[in-house]
C-alpha positions as CSV (number, residue, x, y, z in Angstrom):
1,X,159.8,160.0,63.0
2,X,156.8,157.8,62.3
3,X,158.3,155.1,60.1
4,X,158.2,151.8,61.2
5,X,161.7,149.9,60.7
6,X,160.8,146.6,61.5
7,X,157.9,145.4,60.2
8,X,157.0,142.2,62.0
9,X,154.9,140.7,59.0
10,X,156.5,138.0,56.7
11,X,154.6,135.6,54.3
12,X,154.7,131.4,54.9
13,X,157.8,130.3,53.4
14,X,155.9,128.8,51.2
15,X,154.0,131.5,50.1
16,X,156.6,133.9,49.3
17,X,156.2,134.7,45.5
18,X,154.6,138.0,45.3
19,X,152.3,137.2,42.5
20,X,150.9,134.2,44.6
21,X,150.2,136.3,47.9
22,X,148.5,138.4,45.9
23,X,146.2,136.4,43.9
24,X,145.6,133.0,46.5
25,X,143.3,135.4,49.1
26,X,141.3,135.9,46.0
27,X,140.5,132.7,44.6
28,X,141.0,130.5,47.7
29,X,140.1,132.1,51.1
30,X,137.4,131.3,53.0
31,X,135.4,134.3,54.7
32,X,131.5,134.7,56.3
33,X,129.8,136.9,54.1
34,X,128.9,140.2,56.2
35,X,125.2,141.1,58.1
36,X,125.4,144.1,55.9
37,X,122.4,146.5,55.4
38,X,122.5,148.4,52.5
39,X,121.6,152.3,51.9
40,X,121.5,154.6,48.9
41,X,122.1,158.5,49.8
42,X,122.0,160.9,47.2
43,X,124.9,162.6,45.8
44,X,124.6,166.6,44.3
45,X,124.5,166.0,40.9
46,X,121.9,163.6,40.7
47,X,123.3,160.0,41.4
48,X,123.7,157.7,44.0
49,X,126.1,156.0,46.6
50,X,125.5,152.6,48.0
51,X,127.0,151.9,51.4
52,X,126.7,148.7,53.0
53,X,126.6,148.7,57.3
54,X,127.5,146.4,59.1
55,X,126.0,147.3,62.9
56,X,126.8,145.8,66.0
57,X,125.2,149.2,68.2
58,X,128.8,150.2,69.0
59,X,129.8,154.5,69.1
60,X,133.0,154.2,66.6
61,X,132.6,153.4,62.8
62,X,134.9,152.4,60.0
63,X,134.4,153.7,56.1
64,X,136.2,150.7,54.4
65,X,137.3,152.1,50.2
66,X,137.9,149.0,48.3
67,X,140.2,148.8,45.1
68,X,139.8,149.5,41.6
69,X,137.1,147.5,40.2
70,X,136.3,146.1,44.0
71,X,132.9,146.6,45.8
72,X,131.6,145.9,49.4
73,X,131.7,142.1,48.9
74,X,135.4,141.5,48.3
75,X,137.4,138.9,51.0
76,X,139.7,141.7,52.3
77,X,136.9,143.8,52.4
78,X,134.6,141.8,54.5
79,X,138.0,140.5,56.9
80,X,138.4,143.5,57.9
81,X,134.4,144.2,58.3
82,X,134.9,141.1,60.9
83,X,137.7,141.7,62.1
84,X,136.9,145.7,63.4
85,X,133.0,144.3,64.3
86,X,134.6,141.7,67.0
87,X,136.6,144.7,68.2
88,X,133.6,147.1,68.9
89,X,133.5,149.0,65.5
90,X,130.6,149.5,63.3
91,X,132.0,149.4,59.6
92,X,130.5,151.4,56.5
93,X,132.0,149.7,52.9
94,X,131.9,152.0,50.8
95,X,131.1,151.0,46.5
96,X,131.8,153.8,44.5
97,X,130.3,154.6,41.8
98,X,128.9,152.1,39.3
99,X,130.5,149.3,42.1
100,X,127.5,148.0,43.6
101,X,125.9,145.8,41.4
102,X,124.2,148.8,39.3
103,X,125.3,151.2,36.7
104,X,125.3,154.8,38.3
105,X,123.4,157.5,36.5
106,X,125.8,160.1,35.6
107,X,128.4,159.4,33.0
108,X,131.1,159.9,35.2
109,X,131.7,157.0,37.5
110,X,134.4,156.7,40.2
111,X,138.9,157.0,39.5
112,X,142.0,157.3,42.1
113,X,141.5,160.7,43.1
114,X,137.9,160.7,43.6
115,X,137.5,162.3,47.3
116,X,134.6,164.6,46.9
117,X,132.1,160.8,47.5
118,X,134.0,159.6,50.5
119,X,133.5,163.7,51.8
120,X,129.9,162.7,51.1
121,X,129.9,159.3,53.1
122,X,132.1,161.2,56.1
123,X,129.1,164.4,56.3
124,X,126.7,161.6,55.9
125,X,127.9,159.7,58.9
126,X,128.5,162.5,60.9
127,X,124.7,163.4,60.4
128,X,124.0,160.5,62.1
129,X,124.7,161.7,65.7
130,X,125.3,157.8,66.2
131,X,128.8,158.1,66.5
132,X,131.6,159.4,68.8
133,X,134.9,159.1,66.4
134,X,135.2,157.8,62.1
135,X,138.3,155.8,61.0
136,X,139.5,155.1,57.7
137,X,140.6,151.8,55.8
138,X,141.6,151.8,52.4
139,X,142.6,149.5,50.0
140,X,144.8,149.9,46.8
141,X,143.1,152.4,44.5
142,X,140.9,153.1,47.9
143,X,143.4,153.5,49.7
144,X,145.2,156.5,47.4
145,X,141.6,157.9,47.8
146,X,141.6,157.8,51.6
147,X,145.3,159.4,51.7
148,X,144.6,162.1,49.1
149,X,141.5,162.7,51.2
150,X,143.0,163.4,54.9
151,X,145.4,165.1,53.3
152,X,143.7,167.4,51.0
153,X,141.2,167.8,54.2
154,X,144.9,169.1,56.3
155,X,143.9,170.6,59.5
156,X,140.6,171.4,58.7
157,X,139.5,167.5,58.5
158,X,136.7,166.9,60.5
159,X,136.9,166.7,63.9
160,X,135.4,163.1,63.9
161,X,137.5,161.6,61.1
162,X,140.4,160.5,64.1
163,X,142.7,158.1,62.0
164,X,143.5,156.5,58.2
165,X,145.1,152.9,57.2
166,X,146.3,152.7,53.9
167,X,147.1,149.4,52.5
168,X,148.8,148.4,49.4
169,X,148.5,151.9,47.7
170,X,149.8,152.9,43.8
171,X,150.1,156.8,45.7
172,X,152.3,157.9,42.7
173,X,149.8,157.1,39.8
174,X,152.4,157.7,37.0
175,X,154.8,155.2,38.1
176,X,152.6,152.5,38.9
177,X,150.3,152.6,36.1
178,X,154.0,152.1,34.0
179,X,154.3,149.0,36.5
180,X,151.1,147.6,35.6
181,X,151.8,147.8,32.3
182,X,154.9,145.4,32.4
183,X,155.1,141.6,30.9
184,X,154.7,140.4,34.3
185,X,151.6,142.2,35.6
186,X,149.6,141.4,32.1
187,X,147.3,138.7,34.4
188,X,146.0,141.8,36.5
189,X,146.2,144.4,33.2
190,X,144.2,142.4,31.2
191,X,141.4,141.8,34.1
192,X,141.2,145.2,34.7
193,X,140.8,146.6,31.0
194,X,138.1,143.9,31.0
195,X,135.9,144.9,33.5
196,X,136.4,148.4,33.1
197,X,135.4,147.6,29.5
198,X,132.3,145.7,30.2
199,X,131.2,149.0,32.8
200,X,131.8,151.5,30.0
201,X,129.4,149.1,27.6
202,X,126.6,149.3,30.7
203,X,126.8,153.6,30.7
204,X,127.0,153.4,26.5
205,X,123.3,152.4,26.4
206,X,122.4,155.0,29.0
207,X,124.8,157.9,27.0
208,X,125.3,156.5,23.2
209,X,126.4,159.6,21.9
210,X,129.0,160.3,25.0
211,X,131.1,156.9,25.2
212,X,132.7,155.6,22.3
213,X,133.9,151.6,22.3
214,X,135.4,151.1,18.6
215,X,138.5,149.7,19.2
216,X,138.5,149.1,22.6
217,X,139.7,145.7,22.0
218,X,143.1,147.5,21.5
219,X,143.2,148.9,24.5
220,X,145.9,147.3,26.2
221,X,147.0,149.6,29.7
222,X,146.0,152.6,31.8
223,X,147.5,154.9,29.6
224,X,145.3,154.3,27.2
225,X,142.5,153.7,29.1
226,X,142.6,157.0,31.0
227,X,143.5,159.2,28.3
228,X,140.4,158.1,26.2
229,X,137.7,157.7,29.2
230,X,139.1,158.5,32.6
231,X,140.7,162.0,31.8
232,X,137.7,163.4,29.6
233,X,135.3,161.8,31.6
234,X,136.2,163.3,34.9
235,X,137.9,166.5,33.7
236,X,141.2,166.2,33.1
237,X,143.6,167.2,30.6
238,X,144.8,163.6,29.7
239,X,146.2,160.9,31.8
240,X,149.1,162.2,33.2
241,X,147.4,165.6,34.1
242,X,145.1,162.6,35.8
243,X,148.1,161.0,37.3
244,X,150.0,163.7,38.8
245,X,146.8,165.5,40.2
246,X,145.3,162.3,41.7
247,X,148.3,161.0,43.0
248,X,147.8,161.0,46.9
249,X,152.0,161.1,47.1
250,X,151.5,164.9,46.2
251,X,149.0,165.4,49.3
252,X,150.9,163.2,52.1
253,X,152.5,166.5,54.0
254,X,149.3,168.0,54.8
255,X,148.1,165.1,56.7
256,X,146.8,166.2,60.1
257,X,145.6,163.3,61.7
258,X,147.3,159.7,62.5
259,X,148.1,158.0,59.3
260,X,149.0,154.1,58.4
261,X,150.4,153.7,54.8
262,X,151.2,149.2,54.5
263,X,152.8,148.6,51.4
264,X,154.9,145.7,50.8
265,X,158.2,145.9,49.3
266,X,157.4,142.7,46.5
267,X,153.9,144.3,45.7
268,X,153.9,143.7,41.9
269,X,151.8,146.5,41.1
270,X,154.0,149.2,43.2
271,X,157.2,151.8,41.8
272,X,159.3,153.0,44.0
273,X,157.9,156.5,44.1
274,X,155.0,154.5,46.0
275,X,157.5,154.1,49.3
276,X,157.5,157.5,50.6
277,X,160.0,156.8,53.1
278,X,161.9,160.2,53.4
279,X,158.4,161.7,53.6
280,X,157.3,159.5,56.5
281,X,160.9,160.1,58.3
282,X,160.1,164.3,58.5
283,X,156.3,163.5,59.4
284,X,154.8,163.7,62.1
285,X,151.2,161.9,61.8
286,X,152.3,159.6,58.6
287,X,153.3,155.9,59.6
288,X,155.1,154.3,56.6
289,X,155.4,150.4,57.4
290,X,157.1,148.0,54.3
291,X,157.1,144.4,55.3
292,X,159.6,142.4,53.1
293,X,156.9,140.3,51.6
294,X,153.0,140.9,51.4
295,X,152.1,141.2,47.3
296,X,149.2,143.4,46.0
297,X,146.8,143.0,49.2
298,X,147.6,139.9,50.5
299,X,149.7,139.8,53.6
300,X,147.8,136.1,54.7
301,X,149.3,134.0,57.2
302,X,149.9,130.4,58.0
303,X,146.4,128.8,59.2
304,X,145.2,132.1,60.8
305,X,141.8,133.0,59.2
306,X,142.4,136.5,59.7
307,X,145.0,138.5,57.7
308,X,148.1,140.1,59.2
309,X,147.1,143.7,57.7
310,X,143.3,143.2,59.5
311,X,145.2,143.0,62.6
312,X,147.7,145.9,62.0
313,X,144.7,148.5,60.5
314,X,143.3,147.5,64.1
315,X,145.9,148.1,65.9
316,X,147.0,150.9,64.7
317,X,143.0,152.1,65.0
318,X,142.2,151.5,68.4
319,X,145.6,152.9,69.4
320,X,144.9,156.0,68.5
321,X,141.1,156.2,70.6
């Protein structure tokens, strides 16, 4: 029964309001930008993916999935590019769609359940012949990509792809998106309508006739947001056809390989569908760890530069190889 009991992670008594562990590692850490070398593969219907290595010459490799909105350059990306390099890991970062500092070219872009790129990214790797094993880390809206991913892959993942960490992951879409849209969580609603706003405005020029913006200003939550662009965009019904098919909760007993799910119990973003725990007690490759305190991504210590989750998702990692 893979679920870990006693989670040995809590924030600085200081620290331990879930909205401030999750938004000080944004604005205030300090982290080395990354040695990364960037390269654009092709994807099959005519666009692009832009991954970001980091090489130190080692034989195991990382694909890091950031969160919604994210790209290669965010702080818990790169900690945990630095933290798996020192350990004799090569790290891919992985921007999806439209996330790396360019508009992609179809009119889709990238949502939760998007695992058909990161399948890219793993054949594309494994083409390499450079490497003896793949790990995962994902975060948030990454991470339900990386779950839905190993587990949609079951027993016929490939051989390679040899473990998954999961961290702070919304992996009942329905339920969370409900979450975000509470008083409390307006700070991160509002952000994220914004951005996703501004994207939209950089594919209108490219498709005028295909994205519509009037109103968007009302816009106020992800059920609005997805059941006007997300759904029809990516071919769904509506948002909660969206939901319930992206949601990597649905895909968690096929997993067939080692899997690390972190989500903190004061996560503001997370429902309680999002704790799988009597999933994780019957399975027997799904870890389920839920430290008391942590927030949305966070999980920082008390004058340690590197992140309690960076050293867990390595732990957990080089145990299993």
């Amino acid at each position: 029964m893979p679920l870990v009991n006693h989670s040995d992670y809590e924030a600085p008594i200081f620290m331990r309001n879930r909205h401030l562990l999750t938004i000080y590692p944004t604005l205030f850490r300090k982290i080395a930008p990354a040695a990364y070398r960037r390269e654009r593969i092709p994807t099959a219907d005519n666009d692009f993916l832009d991954l970001d290595f980091s090489e130190k010459g080692n034989d195991k490799v990382v694909i890091i999935l950031h969160g919604l909105e994210g790209d290669a350059s965010r702080k818990y990306v790169l900690g945990m590019v630095h933290v798996f390099n020192a350990a004799g890991y090569d790290t891919v970062s992985m921007n999806f769609r439209g996330c790396s500092g360019e508009p992609n070219q179809a009119l889709r872009f990238y949502h939760s359940g998007e695992t058909g790129d990161l399948d890219i990214v793993v054949r594309y790797i494994t083409s390499l012949k450079r490497y003896s094993s793949i790990h995962l880390v994902g975060f948030s809206l990454g991470g339900n990509v990386t779950l839905k991913y190993v587990g949609e892959q079951g027993d016929q993942i490939n051989p390679l792809v040899r473990s998954a960490v999961a961290i702070s992951v919304p992996c009942d879409l329905a339920s969370s998106s409900l979450e975000l849209a509470k008083g409390h969580n307006s700070i991160y609603m509002n952000r994220f309508i914004r951005s996703l706003g501004q994207k939209l405005k950089d594919k209108q020029l490219r498709y005028p006739e295909a994205i519509d913006l009037t109103d968007y200003h009302k816009i106020r939550n992800f059920r609005q947001f997805d059941d006007r662009y997300t759904a029809p965009m990516h071919g769904f019904k509506d948002a909660v056809t969206y939901w319930r098919e992206c949601s990597s909760l649905h895909y968690l007993k096929n997993i067939s390989i080692p899997a690390l799910l972190i989500n903190a119990q004061d996560d503001p973003f997370l429902s309680k569908e999002c704790f799988p725990y009597d999933i994780a007690a019957a399975h027997p490759h799904l870890y389920l760890e839920t430290p008391r305190t942590g927030g949305h991504v966070g999980f920082l210590g008390f004058k340690d530069p590197v992140y309690w989750s960076e050293k867990r998702a390595l732990a957990f990692t080089a145990g299993i190889c």
